[in-house]
Structure formats: C-alpha cells, structure tokens
N, C-alpha and C positions, 0 to 999 in steps of 0.2 A: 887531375886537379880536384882537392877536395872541393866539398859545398862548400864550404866557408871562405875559400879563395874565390870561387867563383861568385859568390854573394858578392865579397869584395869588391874583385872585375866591375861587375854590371852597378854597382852605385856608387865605384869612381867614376865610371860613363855615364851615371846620371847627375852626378854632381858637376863634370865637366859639360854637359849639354843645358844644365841650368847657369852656365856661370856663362856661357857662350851665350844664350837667349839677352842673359840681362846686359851684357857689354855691348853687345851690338841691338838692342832693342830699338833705336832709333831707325834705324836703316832697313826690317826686318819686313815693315809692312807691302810693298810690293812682292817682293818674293814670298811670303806665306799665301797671296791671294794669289799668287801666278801658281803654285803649288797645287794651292786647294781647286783650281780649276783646270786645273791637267788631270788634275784626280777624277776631278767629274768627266769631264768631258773624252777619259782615255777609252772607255768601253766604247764611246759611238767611232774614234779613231782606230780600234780594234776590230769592229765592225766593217768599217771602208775599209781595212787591209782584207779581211779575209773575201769581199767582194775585188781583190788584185788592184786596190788602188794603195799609190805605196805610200807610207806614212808621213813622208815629207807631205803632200799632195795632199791627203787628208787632213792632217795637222791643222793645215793653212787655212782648207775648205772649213771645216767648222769650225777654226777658230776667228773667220771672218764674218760665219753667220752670225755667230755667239755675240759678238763684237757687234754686231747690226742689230740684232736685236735690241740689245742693252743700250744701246746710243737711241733708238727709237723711241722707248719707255725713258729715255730719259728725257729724251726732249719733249714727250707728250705728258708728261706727269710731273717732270720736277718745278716748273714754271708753277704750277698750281698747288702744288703741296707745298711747296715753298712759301708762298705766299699767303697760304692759310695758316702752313706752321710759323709766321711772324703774325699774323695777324690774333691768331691764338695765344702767342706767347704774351703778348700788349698788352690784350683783354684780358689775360688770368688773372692779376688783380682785383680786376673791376668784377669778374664772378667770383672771386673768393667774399668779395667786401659784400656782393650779392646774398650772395650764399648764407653769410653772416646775419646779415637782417633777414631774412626768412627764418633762421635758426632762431634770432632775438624773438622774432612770434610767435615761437612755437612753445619758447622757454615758457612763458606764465601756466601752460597745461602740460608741460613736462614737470614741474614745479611741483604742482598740483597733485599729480599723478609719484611722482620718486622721493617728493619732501625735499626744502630749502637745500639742507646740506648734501645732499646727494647730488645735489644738480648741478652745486657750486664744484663739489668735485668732478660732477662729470664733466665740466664746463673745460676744467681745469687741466684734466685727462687729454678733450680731446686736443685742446690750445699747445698741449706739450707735445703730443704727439704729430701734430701739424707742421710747427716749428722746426722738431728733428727731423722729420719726412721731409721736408722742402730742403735744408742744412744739407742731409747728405747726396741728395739729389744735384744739387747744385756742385755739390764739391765732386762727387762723382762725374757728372758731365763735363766740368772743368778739366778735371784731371783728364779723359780722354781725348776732349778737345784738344788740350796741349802736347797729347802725344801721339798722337793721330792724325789729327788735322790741320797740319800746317801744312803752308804752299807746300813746300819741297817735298813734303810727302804723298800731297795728291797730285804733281806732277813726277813725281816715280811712279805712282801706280796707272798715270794715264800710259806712260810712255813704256816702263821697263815690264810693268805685270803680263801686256800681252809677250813681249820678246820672250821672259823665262817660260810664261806655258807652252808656248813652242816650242822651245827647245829640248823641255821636260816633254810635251807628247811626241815630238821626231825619236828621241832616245829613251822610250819609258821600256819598253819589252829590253832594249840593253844594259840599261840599270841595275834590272830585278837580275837580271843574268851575273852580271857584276857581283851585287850583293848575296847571291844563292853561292858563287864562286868560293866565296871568303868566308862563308859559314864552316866551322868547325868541324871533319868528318863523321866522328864518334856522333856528332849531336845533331847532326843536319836535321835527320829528319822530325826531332822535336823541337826544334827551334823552328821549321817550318808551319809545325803546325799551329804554333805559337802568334807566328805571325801571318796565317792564316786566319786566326781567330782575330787577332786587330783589325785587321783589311775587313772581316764582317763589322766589326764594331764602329768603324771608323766610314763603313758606307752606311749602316744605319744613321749615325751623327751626320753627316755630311750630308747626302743625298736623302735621306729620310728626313733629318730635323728641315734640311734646306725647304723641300716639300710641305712640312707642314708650313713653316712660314709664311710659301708663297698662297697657300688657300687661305691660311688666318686673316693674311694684310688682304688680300681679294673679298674675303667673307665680311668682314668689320668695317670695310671700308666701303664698301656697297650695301651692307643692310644699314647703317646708320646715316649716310646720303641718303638713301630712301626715304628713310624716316623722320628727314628735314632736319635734322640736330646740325646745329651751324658748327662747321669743320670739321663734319665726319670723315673727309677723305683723311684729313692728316689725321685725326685720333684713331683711325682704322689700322691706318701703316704705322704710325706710332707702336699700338697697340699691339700689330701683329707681328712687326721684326724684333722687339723686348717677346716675343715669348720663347726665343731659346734659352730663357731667364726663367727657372721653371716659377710661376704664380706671378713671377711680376710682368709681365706683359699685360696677362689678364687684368691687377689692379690696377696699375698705371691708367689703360683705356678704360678701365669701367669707371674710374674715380674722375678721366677728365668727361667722361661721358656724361654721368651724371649730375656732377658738378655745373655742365653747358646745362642738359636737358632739364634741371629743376630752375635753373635760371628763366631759359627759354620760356619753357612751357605751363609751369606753375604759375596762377591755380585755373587758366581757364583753358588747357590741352592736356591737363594732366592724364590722359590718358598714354600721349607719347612718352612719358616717364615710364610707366609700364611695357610700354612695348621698345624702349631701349634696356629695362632689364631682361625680356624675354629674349631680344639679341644675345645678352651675354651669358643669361644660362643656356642657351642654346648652343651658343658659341663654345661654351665649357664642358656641356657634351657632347659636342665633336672633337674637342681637341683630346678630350679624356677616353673616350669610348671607342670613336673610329680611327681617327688621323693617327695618333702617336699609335696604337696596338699596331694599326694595322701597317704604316708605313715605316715608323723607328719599331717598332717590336721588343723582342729585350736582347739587344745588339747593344743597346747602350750599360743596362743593368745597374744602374749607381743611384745611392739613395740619393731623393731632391736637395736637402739640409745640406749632403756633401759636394755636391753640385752646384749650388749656393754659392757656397764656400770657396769654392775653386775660382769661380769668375768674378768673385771680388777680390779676391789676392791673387791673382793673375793681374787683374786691370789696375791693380794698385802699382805691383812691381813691373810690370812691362808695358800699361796705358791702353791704346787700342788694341795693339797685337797681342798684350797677353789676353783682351779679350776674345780674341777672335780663336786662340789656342786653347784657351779653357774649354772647353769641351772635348774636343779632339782628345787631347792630353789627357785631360779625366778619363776617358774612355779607354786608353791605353793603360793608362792604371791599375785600371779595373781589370783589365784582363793578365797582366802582370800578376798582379794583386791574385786573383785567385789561382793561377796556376803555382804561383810561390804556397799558398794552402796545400794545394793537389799534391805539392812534393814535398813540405812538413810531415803532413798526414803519412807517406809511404817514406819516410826517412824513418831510424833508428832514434832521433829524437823525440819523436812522439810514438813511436809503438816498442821503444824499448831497447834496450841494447840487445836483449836474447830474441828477439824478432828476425831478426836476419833479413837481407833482400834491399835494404834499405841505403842510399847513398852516406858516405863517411860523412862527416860533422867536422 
C-alpha cells in the first residue's frame, strides 16, 4: 500500500471516530470516565496479578477501595464546598459592586497620575473586558452544564462508570492482545512503537496532569483557608481542578481571590492581600517549575495556545465529554503529529526523488 493510501486509511478512521464521538456525545460520559479509570487503576491490577491474585479478584479489590475512597471525600468535602460554592456565587455581585467603589477612590489619584482621557479609557477597557469575561464564562458553564450534568447522566456515571472499569480491568491484558493481533504484519512493529509513545503521553496527561491537580486544589485550598480569605476551600478547588486549562485555573482563583481578599481586608488587614498574592506566585512556581516538569514532563509536548484551543472546541462540540477528552486527544495528536514529520522527512517527498530509501508517494 502506498503512503497516500494509507494516509487515506487512517483519516477516514479519524473522520469516522469524530463523526461517532459527536452522534453519540450524549451517552459517552460514563464510559470515558470508566475507561479513564481502568487506565489508571490497570498498573495496581497488574501488580495484584503478578502477587497470584487473579484479575477478576483484584479488579474488584481496588476497584472497591477506589470507590470508598471517593464516596468518603465526598461526603466529607462536598457538603461544605457546596455550600461555600453557593454562598460565593450570591455574594459575587455584592464584591464585584464592592470592588467598584474601591476602584471609584482610587480613580481621582489614577486620574491624576494617567490624565482625564486615559483613565476614561482605561475605565472603559477594563468595563469591556469584565463584560466579555463574565459573557463567556457564563455561556461556557452553561453549555457544559447542559451537557453534562443532567440527572441521567449522573446517574450513568454513579451506576454504569464502575461496571465498565470492571469489565475493562478483568479484560485489559486481552484487549491489548486483541488489538496487537489485528496490527498489520509488515508494520507491527512500528505501529507499536507508535502506540507506545501514546500510552507514555497519555499517562503523563492522565496520571501526571491528574496528580498535579490533586496537589494544586490540596495547596490553594489550604493556604487560602489559612489565610482567613472567606471561601478559600471552594476558590482553592475551583482554582486547582480549571488548571488542566493551561493559565486559566490560575486566573480564575487568583481573580476570585483577590477580588474576596481586597474586599475583605482592605484597608485595615491589608497586609492579607499580600500574602494571598504570595500564595499564588508561589503556587505558580510549583506548578511551573516542580509539579508539571517533574510529573507530566514532556509526555504531553503541545504548545499551551494549541491546547487552549482544543478544549474549547471540544467542549463546544461534544460539552463535558469533549472536555474531558481534550487533552487526551491533543496528546495523541501530537504524537501522530510528529511521527507523520519523522516519515515526510525520510519519504522521497521531501528529500527528493533521486534520494532513494524513501516510502512511494
């Protein structure tokens, strides 16, 4: 088969695996989160087999703890973030309108200081930009609420998400056997390597990004508690589950942070405004320097802008589930994405017809 056939092949399978995502988007999200936790949880399943406990047995065994766990944190945590995160939603108003009059006193010495017209502009700047920020926030949250979170879909993911990670961890090692089966002989062993490289990319994303999450919402959500800023638990977990959003996690909580904490605390604690920014550049060199280097690495490899980009037209076209697959999916891209380079580069197309060595065109 030349290249061009097979180019063919593989992006009628990707145009038919996008046409199947978007037809069935409604029904998708229990089975991606029963996937995505077969995925994690398959190494410690892997582990109990090679200790002789068989996979039915271990399957069960962790994926009961798993399951205990998760019901534990939820019933210790969601009671209270809940009710912070309404209680903050109520009040945003009332500290935005806050926030305003602080800013109207500050105008006559900003005034002063930029000259009339500059201020009127700045004034005007930042009004429009507040506006749009809020505008697609709202329509954004909207739009995933509606596709997302409705009854029927959080009673699939209570009931049907654990049955398929079961069934995906009893049958995972005969899957891969399956799908090693039906690989092409000529190609096997490149198309392995191939999807070798996903499986690193795709545990960096998963179990790396997952990781950093759970220190961010742990880290923000306990230094700002600390710090007395009224509903730092919810602007912490707010803050730390939006940061597989690469920089919006971080403004999202520093905007409601400081928005609370100039409220709060100005002008006679002003000191806690200070040490709620020192939370967050602190925060932003951990998440830049240690957390992501050291636990996503560059498994993921994809520019931020285009990562951006992916989980806002995912969540546009497929609502929660395509957010939840933007990133995965980017990351498989990506590594698509450059091995399709690797075999330009050593094709007759780019080194020439008289080059030789190189696959037909």
């Amino acid at each position: 088969m030349t290249l061009r056939n097979q180019l063919l092949v593989w992006a009628g399978l990707l145009v038919l695996t996008l046409v199947l995502l978007f037809v069935f988007r409604s029904i998708l999200l229990p089975f991606v989160i029963g996937m995505t936790l077969a995925y994690l949880l398959n190494p410690v399943v892997n582990l109990l087999a090679r200790w002789s406990i068989a996979r039915p047995v271990g399957a069960l065994i962790v994926l009961v703890l798993v399951l205990m766990l998760i019901l534990g944190l939820v019933l210790a945590l969601v009671p209270l973030v809940m009710a912070q995160g309404v209680d903050l939603i109520g009040r945003l108003p009332g500290y935005i309108g806050d926030l305003r009059g602080l800013a109207q006193q500050w105008v006559p010495q900003l005034a002063e200081w930029l000259g009339p017209e500059r201020t009127t502009q700045l004034q005007g700047t930042l009004a429009d930009l507040l506006g749009r920020g809020v505008e697609i926030a709202g329509s954004l949250t909207a739009g995933l609420a509606a596709g997302g979170l409705n009854l029927l879909n959080t009673i699939a993911v209570l009931f049907i998400t654990p049955v398929v990670a079961y069934y995906l961890l009893v049958d995972w090692e005969g899957l891969i056997a399956k799908v090693d089966d039906l690989l092409p002989r000529p190609h096997r062993n490149e198309i392995q390597g191939v999807l070798a490289e996903i499986d690193r990319a795709m545990a960096g994303v998963i179990r790396g990004q997952g990781a950093v999450i759970l220190v961010l919402c742990v880290y923000y959500s306990t230094a700002l508690s600390v710090a007395g800023v009224n509903f730092g638990l919810a602007i912490g977990l707010i803050g730390g589950l939006l940061s597989f959003i690469p920089y919006v996690g971080f403004f999202v909580g520093f905007a409601l942070s400081m928005t609370v904490a100039l409220v709060q605390f100005w002008p006679d604690q002003w000191v806690f405004i200070l040490v709620v920014l020192a939370i967050y550049g602190v925060g932003q060199f951990l998440e830049g320097n240690i957390l992501y280097p050291k636990l996503v690495g560059q498994s993921i490899d994809i520019n931020p802008v285009w990562l951006m980009f992916a989980l806002f037209a995912f969540s546009l076209l497929f609502g929660f589930v395509g957010l939840l697959l933007a990133v995965p999916l980017s990351a498989i891209s990506g590594v698509l994405a450059r091995y399709a380079i690797r075999k330009y580069q050593k094709s007759s197309l780019y080194l020439g017809p008289d080059a030789g060595g190189g696959p037909r065109v």
